[in-house]
SELO-855905 format. One record per residue (C-alpha): residue number from 1; residue in one letter; y, z, x. Coordinates in steps of 0.2 Angstrom, whole numbers, always signed. Each point is the difference from the previous one (the first is absolute). Last residue first. Layout:
REM SELO-855905
@i=NUM	aa=A	y=Y	z=Z	x=X
...
REM end
This chain:
REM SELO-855905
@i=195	aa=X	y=+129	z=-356	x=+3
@i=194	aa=X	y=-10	z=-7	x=+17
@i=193	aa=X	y=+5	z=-1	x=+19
@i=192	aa=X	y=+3	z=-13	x=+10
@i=191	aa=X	y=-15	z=+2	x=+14
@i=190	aa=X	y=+1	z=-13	x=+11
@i=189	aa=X	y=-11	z=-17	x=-2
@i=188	aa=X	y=-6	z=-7	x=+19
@i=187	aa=X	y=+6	z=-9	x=+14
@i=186	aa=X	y=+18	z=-1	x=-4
@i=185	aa=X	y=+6	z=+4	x=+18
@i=184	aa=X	y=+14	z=+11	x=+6
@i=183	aa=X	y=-5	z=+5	x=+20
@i=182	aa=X	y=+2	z=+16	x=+3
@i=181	aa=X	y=-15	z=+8	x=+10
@i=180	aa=X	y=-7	z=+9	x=-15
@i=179	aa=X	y=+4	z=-15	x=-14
@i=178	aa=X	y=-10	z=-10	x=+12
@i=177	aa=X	y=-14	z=+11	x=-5
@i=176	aa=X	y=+3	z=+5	x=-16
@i=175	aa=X	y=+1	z=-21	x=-3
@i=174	aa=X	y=-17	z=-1	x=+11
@i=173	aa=X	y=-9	z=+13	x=-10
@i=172	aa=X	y=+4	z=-9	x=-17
@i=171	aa=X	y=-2	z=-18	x=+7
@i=170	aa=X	y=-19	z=+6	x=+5
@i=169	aa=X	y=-4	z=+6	x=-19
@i=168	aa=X	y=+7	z=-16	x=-7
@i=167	aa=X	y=-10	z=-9	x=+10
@i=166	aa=X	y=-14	z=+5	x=-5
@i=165	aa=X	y=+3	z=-4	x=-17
@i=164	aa=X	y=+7	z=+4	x=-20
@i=163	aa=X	y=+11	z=+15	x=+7
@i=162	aa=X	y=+8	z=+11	x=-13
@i=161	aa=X	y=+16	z=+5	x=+8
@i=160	aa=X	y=-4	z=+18	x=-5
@i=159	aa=X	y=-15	z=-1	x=+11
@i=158	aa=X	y=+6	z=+5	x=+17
@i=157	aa=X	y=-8	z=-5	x=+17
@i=156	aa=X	y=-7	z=+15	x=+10
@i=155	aa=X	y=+0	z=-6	x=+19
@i=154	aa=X	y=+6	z=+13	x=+7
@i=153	aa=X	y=+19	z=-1	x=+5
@i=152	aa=X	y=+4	z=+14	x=+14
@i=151	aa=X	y=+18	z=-2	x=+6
@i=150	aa=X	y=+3	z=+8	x=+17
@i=149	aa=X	y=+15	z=+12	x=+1
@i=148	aa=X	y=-6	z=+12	x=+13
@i=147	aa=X	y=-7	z=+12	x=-14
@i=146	aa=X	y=-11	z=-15	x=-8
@i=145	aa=X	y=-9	z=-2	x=+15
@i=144	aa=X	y=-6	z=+19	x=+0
@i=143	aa=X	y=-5	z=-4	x=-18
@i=142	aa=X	y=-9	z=-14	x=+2
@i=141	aa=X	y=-11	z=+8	x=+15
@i=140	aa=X	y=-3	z=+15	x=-11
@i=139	aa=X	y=-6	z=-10	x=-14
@i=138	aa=X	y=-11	z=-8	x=+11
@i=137	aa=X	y=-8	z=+15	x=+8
@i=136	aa=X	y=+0	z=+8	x=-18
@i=135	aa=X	y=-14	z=-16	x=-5
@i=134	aa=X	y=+8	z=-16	x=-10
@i=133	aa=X	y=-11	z=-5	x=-14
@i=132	aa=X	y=+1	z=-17	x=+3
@i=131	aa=X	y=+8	z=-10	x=+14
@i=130	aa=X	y=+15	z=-13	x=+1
@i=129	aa=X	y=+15	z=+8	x=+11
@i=128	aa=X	y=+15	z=-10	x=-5
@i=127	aa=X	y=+13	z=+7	x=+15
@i=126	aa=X	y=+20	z=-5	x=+0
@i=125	aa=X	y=+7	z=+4	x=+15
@i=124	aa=X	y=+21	z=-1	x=+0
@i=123	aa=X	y=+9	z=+4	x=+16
@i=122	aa=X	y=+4	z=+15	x=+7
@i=121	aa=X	y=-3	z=-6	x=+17
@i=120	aa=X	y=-11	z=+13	x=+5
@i=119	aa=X	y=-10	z=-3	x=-17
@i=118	aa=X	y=-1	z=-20	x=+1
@i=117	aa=X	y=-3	z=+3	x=+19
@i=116	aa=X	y=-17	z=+10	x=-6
@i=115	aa=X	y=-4	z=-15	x=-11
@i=114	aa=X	y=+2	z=-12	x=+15
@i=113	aa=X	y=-11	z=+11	x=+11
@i=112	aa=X	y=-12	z=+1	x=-13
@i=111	aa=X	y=-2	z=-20	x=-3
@i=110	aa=X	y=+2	z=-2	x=+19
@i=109	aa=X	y=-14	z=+10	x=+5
@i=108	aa=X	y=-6	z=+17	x=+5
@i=107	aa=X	y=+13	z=+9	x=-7
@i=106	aa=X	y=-4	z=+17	x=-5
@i=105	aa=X	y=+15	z=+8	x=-8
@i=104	aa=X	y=-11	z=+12	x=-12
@i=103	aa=X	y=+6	z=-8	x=-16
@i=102	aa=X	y=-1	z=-16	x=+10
@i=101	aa=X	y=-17	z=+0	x=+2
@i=100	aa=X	y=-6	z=+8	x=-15
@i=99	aa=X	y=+9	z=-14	x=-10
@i=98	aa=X	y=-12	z=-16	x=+12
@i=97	aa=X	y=-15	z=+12	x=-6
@i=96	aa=X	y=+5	z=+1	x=-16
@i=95	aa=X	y=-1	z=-18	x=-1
@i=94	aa=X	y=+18	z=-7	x=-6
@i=93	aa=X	y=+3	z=-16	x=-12
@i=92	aa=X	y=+12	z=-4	x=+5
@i=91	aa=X	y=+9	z=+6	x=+13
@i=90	aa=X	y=+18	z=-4	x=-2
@i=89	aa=X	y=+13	z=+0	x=+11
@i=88	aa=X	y=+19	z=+2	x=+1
@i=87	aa=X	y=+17	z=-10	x=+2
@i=86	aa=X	y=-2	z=-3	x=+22
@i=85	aa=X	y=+11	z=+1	x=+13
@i=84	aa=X	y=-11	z=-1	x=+15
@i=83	aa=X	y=+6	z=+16	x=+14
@i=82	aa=X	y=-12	z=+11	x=-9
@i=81	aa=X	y=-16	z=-8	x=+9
@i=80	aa=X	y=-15	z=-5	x=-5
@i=79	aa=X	y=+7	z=-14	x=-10
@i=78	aa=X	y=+5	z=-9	x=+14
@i=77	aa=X	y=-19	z=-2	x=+5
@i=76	aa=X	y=-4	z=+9	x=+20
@i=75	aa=X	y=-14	z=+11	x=-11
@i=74	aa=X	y=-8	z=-16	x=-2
@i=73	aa=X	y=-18	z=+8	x=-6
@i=72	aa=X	y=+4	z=-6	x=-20
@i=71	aa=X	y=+3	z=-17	x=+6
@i=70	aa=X	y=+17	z=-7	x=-11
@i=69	aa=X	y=-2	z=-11	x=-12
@i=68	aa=X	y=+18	z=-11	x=-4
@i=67	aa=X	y=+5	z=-6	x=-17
@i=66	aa=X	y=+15	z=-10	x=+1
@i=65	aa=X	y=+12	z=-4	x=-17
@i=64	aa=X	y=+11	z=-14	x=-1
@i=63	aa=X	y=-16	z=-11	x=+5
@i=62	aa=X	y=-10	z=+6	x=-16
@i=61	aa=X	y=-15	z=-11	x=-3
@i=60	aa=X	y=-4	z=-3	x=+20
@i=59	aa=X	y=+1	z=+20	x=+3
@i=58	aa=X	y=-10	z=+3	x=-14
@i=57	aa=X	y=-15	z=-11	x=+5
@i=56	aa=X	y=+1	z=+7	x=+18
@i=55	aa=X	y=-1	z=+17	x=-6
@i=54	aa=X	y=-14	z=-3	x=-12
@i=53	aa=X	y=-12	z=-8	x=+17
@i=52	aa=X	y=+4	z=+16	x=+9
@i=51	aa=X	y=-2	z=+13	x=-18
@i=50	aa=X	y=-18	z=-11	x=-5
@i=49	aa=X	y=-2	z=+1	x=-18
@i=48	aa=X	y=-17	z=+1	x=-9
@i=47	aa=X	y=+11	z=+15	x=-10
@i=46	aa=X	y=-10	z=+15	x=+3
@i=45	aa=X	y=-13	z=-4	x=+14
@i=44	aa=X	y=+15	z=-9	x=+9
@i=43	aa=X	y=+15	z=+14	x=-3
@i=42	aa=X	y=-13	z=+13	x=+4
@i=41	aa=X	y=-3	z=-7	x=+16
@i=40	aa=X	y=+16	z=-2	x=+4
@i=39	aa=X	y=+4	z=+18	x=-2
@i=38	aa=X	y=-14	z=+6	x=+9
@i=37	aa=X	y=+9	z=-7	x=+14
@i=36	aa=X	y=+15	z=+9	x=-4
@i=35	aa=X	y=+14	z=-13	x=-6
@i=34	aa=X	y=+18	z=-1	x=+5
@i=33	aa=X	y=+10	z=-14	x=-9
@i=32	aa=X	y=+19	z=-1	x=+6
@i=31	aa=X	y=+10	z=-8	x=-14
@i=30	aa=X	y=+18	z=-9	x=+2
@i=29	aa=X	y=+8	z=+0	x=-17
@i=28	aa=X	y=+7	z=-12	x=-9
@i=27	aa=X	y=-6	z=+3	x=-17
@i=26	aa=X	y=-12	z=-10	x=-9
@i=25	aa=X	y=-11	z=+3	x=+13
@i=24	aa=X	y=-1	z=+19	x=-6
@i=23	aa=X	y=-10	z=-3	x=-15
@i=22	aa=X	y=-14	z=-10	x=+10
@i=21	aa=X	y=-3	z=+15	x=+11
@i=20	aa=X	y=+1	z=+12	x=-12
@i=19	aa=X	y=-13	z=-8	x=-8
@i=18	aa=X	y=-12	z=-5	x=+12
@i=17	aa=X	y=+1	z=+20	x=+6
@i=16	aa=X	y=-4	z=+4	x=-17
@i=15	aa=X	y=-15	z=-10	x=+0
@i=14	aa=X	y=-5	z=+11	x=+14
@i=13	aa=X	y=-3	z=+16	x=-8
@i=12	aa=X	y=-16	z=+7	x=+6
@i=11	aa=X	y=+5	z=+10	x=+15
@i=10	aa=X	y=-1	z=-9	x=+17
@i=9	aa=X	y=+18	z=+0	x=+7
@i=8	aa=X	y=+15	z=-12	x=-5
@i=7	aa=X	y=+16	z=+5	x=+7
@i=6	aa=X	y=+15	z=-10	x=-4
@i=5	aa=X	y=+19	z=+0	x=+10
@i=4	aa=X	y=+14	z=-5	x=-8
@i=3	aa=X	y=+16	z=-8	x=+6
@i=2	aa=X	y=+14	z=-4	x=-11
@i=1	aa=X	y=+11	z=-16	x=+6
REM end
C-alpha cells in the first residue's frame, strides 16, 4: 500500500486540499494529514469545513483507505523520521512562510521536518505555493528547492481544456499534482494536441 503524506498550511487554496484528498481515496493509500494551525483555520473560514470532524467523515466512507492527522508539534510522529517508508508528500496549497522554512532547513514542526526528510531521503515533494505576485525572496526560496529535486507546482490551472466550472479549475491542479508524485489518475482533460 502507497503511503503519502499531505501538508496543508494557511495560504488560500484550501479547496484544493478537499480535493486531493477525496481523489486520492479512491486509491488504496494510507494518507498522513499534517496541518499548520493557520492551516486549519483557513481550511474552516474558506470551505465552512472543519479538517478534525472531515477526517472522521472520510475515514467512515472509505474503510480500505485510513486517514490519520498527525499533531503538527509531535516531533516523536513516524513521519518525522527517515526510518518510515513512505511514497512522498504534498503540501498543498503552501504559504510562503511554511516554503521559506524548508528552503532554509528550519524545522520547527513536524510539517517541515517531514518535508526536510522528504529531501534527505530523496524522496518525492511536490510544493503548490498559492500567492500572487511572488516577491525575489520567494522566487529565490523556490528555486533553491527546485535544485535539490523538490517539485514546485503553482497553482496556475491551464485553459486549453476549456473549463466550464470551478471545479474544473481545481481537478486541473490536483491531476499535475498527483501527476508529480506518480500516481496515474484521469482527473482532468490532457493536452492531445491539434492538426
Amino acid at each position: 500500500m502507497k503511503k503519502i503524506i499531505i501538508g496543508l498550511t494557511g495560504a488560500s487554496g484550501s479547496a484544493y486540499f478537499l480535493r486531493l484528498i477525496e481523489v486520492l481515496l479512491e486509491y488504496q493509500i494510507e494518507i498522513h494529514v499534517i496541518a499548520s494551525e493557520n492551516g486549519s483555520q483557513v481550511l474552516k473560514y474558506e470551505t465552512g469545513v472543519g479538517l478534525e470532524e472531515q477526517i472522521k467523515i472520510w475515514n467512515e466512507k472509505s474503510p480500505d483507505t485510513s486517514i490519520t492527522l498527525e499533531d503538527n508539534n509531535n516531533m516523536f510522529s513516524a513521519v518525522a523520521s527517515g526510518s518510515y517508508r513512505c511514497d512522498g508528500m504534498i503540501i498543498i496549497p503552501c504559504s510562503m512562510s511554511t516554503m521559506a522554512e524548508i528552503a532554509n532547513g528550519i524545522t520547527k514542526s513536524l510539517l517541515t521536518r517531514a518535508a526536510d526528510v522528504m529531501m534527505k531521503e530523496q524522496r518525492k515533494l511536490v510544493i503548490v505555493p498559492r500567492e500572487t505576485p511572488l516577491s525575489t525572496i520567494h522566487l529565490k526560496n523556490m528555486y533553491e528547492l527546485s535544485k535539490v529535486g523538490v517539485t514546485i507546482l503553482p497553482a496556475m490551472p491551464g485553459f486549453y481544456n476549456h473549463p466550464k466550472t470551478l471545479e474544473d479549475i481545481i481537478n486541473h491542479i490536483v491531476g499535475k499534482t498527483l501527476d508529480c508524485i506518480g500516481i496515474d489518475n484521469n482527473n482532468y482533460k490532457r493536452w492531445k494536441g491539434k492538426n
